[in-house]
N, C-alpha and C positions, 0 to 999 in steps of 0.2 A: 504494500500500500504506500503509496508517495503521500506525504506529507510535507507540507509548505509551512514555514511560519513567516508572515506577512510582516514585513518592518516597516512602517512607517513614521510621521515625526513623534518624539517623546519615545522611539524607541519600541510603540506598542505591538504586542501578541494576540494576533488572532490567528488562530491555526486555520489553511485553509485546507481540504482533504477531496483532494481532484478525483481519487478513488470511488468516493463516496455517488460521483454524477453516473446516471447510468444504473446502479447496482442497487441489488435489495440492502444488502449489508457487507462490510468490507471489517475481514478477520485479520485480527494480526496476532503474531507471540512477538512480543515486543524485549530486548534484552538491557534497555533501559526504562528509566519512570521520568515521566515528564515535570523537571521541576521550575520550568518557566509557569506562570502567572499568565492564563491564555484561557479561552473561548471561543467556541464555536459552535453554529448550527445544530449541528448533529447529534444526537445522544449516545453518550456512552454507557457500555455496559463494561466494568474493569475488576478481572477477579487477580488480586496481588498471587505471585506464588515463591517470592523470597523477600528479606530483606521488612525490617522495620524501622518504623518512623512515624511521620504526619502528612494528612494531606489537610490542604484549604481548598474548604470547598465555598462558594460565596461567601457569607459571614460567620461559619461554621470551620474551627477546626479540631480535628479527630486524628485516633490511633490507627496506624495500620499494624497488619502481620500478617506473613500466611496465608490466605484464605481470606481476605477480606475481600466484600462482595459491592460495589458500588455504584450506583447507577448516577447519573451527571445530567443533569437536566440538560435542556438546550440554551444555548447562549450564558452558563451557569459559570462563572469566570473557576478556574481551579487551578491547583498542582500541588504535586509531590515532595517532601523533602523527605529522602528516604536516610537515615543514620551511618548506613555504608556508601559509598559511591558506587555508580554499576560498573559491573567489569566488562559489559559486553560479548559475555559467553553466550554465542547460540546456543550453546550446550545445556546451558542452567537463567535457562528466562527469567526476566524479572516480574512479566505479567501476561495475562492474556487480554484483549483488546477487541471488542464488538464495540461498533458504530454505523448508526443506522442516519438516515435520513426520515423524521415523521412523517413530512408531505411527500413522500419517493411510496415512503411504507403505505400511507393513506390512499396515493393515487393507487398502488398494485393491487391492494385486497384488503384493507380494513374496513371495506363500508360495509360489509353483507352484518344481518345480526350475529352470525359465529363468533364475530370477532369485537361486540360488546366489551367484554372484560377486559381485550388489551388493548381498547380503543382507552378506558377507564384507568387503567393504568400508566400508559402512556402521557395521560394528562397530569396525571399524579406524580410526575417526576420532573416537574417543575421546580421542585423544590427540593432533587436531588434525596439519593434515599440511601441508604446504608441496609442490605438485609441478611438478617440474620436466620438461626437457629433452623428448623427443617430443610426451612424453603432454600435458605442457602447450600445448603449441602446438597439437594438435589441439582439445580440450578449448577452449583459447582461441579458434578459430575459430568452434568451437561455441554459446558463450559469446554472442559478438558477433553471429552472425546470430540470434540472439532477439528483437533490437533491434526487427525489423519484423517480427514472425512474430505470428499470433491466438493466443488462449490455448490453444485445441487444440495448435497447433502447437507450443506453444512447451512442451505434456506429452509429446509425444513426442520435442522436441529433447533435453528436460531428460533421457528414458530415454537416448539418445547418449551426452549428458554424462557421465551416473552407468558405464554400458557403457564407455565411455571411459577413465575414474578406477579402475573395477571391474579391467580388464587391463593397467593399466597395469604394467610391469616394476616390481620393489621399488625400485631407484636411481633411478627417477623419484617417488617418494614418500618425502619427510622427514618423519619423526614428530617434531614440539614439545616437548613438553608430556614431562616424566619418566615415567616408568612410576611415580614413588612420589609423584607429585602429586595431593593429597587436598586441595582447597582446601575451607573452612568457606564454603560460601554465604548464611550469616546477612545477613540486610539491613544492618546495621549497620556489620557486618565490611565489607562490598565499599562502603561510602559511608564510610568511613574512609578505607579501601585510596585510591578515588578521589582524595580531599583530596590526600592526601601524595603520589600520584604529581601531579597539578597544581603542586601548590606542587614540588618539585623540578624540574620539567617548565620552570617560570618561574624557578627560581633556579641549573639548572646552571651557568652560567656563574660562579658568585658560593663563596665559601667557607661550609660551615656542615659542620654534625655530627651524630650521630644522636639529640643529646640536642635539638636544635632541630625535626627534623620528629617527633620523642615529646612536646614541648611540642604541636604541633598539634592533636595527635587527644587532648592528656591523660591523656598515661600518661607513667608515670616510661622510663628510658631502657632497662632490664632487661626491662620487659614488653613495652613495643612492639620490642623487638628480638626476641623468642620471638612477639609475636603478626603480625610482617611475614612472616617467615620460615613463618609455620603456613600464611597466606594468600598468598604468592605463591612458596612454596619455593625462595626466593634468600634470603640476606641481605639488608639494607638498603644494606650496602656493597657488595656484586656489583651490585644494580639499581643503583645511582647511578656506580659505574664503567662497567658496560657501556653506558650512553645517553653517557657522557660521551665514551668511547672513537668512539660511532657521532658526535656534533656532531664530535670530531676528524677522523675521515673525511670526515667533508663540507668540514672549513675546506681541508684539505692537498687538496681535489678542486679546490676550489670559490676560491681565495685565494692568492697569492704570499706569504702568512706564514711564516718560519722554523718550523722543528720544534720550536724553543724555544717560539717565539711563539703558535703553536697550543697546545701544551703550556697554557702560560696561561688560554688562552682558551676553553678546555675544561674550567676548573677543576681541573686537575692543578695542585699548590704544589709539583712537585718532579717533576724532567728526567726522574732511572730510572726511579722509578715509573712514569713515565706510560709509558715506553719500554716497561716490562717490559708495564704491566695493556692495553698493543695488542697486542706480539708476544704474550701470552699469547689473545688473541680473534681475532686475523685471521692468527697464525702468523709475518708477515714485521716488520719493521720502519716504524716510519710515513715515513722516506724512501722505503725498501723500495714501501712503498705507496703514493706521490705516484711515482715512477719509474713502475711497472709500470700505474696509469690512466694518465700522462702518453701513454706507450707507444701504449696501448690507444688512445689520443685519434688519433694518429700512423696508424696501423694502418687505421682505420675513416674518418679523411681521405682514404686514399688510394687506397680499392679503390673 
């Protein structure tokens, strides 16, 4: 599948996917993750198969690993910040990659009544969706036998998939994205956006402020605080806690460092805070949360 990513002024990312004209759905194994700040048309369906980290999705962001199951609305700005960098091994993928066209899909065969439920569903990923539990694992079996299948086959597997996701229970589908998330897709806007999530991306560990990533993109520190917010419906300060809270999680997974010392090293200048801005994102306490994966490590040893 060729993939374009379209530069224009400010630098901005909108992936164009030439693939996509003409065809029902265009399958990739892809042996990188996309960590550009970019949107497009198209819907994605993305099942991870190595490598952990975070993705942003609209205003929304989340863990991945493994097996995580994601569907990407259209025009729904996203990307990947995976913890390892990809090695580009065809051998060991980083993901599998279904993208569709709605109006391609609609004109082929969504109007008859059969096709109700993924017409309902399709609407439903507006707002991007995370799913989990059965429906996932089915869906991910699905998913993987595409690998060898001809492209016939792999329009009928893909009708499974969608069949699949279409019935699946509501607690098997997590909506992302707020229901009052209006992002500005100006070219400009999302090659801004990009900048500053990179550069924070490379300096969380480090101290700085909002007046430092408003020097970046050249706005005083009043404006790029009202124009972060218009474009990723966080604050500046939520996005840069919450990545810094998910690097915490990985050190107390991943490291024999003190809760202090994590604290640190995560960019947190200060113990409660750091304490409170976890229990406020994962509910428990960051010991709390080195105990219970310790556990889990215990548990999965021994069956």
């Amino acid at each position: 599948m060729a993939v374009i990513l379209e530069q224009r002024k400010g630098d901005a990312q909108r992936e164009l996917i030439p693939a996509c004209e003409g065809q029902l759905i265009s399958f990739k194994v892809d042996t990188d993750m996309w960590t550009e700040w970019h949107y497009h048309p198209e819907i994605d369906i993305l099942l991870v198969l190595k490598n952990t980290g975070h993705h942003i999705t609209g205003d929304f962001i989340g863990d991945i690993c493994p097996g995580t199951l994601l569907v990407n609305g259209s025009n729904v700005p996203h990307a990947f910040h995976p913890h390892e960098p990809a090695d580009g091994d065809p051998n060991n993928p980083a993901m599998l990659v279904l993208q569709f066209s709605p109006s391609t899909l609609s004109k082929a065969f969504l109007g008859g009544m059969e096709m109700e439920s993924i017409r309902n569903f399709i609407a439903a990923t507006d707002r991007s969706l995370e799913i989990v539990g059965e429906s996932r694992a089915t869906a991910e079996s699905l998913i993987h036998a595409m690998v060898r299948q001809t492209d016939a086959q792999r329009v009928a597997q893909f009708i499974l998939v969608l069949d699949t996701l279409a019935m699946s229970p509501p607690e098997d589908r997590i909506p992302l994205v707020s229901e009052i998330y209006a992002p500005s897709l100006k070219q400009e806007n999302v090659g801004r956006i990009e900048r500053v999530k990179s550069w924070v991306m490379q300096n969380l560990e480090n101290e700085f402020c909002l007046e430092d990533a408003a020097k970046l993109v050249g706005m005083s520190a009043k404006s790029f605080s009202r124009f972060f917010r218009k474009n990723t419906g966080m604050s500046f300060i939520q996005f840069v806690n919450e990545l810094r809270v998910g690097l915490a999680c990985r050190l107390l997974m991943q490291t024999d460092a003190s809760v202090a010392e994590v604290c640190y090293a995560a960019g947190f200048r200060n113990l409660s805070n750091f304490n409170r801005q976890f229990r406020d994102r994962k509910t428990i306490s960051p010991r709390e949360f080195r105990t219970q994966f310790q556990e889990r490590l215990v548990h999965e040893g021994s069956e």
